[in-house]
C-alpha positions in Angstrom: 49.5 19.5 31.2 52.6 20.9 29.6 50.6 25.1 30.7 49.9 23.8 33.7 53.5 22.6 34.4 54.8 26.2 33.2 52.4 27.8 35.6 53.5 26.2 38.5 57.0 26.3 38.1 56.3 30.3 37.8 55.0 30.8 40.6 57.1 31.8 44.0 54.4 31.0 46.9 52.9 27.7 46.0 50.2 28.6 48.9 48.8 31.6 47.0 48.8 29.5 44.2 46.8 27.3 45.1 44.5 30.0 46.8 44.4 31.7 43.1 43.5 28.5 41.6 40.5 27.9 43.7 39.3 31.2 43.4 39.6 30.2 39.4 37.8 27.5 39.5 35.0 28.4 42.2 33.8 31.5 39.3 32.3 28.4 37.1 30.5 26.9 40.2 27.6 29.2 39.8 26.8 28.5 36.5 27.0 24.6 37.3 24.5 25.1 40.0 21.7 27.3 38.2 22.3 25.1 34.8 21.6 22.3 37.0 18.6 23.8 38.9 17.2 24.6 35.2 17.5 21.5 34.1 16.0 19.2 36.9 13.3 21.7 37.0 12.7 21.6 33.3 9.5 19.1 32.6 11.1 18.6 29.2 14.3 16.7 30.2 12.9 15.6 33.9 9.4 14.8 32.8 7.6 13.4 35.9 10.6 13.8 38.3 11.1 17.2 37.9 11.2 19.9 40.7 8.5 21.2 42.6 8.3 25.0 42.6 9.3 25.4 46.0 12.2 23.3 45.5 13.4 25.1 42.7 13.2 28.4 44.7 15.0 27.3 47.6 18.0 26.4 45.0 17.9 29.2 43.0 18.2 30.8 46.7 21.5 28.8 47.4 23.1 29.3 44.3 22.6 32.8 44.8 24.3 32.2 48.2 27.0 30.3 46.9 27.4 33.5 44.0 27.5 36.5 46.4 30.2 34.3 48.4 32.1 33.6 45.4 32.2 37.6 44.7 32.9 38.8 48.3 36.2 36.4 47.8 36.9 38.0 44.8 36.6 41.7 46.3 38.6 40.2 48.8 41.4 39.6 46.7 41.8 42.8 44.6 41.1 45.3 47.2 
C-alpha cells in the first residue's frame, strides 16, 4: 500500500497512469487464460468434466487473441 501510495503521488498525469497500470496488469492476463485452458482441459484435475478437444482449441485460439492484442498495445506505447 505504502509503494503504491509513493507511486501515485509521483506521477504528474494521473490519466497515463492509470493507462500504464492497465497495460501492467493486462501482461499477466495471458498466462491466466492458457493456465486455465490447461487445467480444465487436463483429465487429471477435471476428470469427467474436462474439455473437449475442440473446445480447448477454440480457447487456446482466444488467448492467443487476447496475447497478440496485449503486444500491439505494448508496441503502441514504446514506439
Amino acid at each position: 500500500l505504502v509503494i503504491a501510495f509513493a507511486i501515485i503521488m509521483v506521477i504528474s498525469n494521473p490519466f497515463m497512469g492509470l493507462i500504464y497500470s492497465q497495460m501492467i496488469l493486462s501482461i499477466q492476463l495471458p498466462i491466466t487464460i492458457f493456465l486455465q485452458v490447461y487445467l480444465t482441459s487436463s483429465e487429471k484435475v477435471m476428470g469427467k468434466y474436462k474439455n473437449r478437444t475442440s473446445t480447448k482449441w477454440i480457447l487456446y485460439i482466444l488467448g492467443g487473441i487476447v496475447t497478440v492484442l496485449n503486444l500491439m498495445l505494448l508496441i503502441s506505447f514504446i514506439v
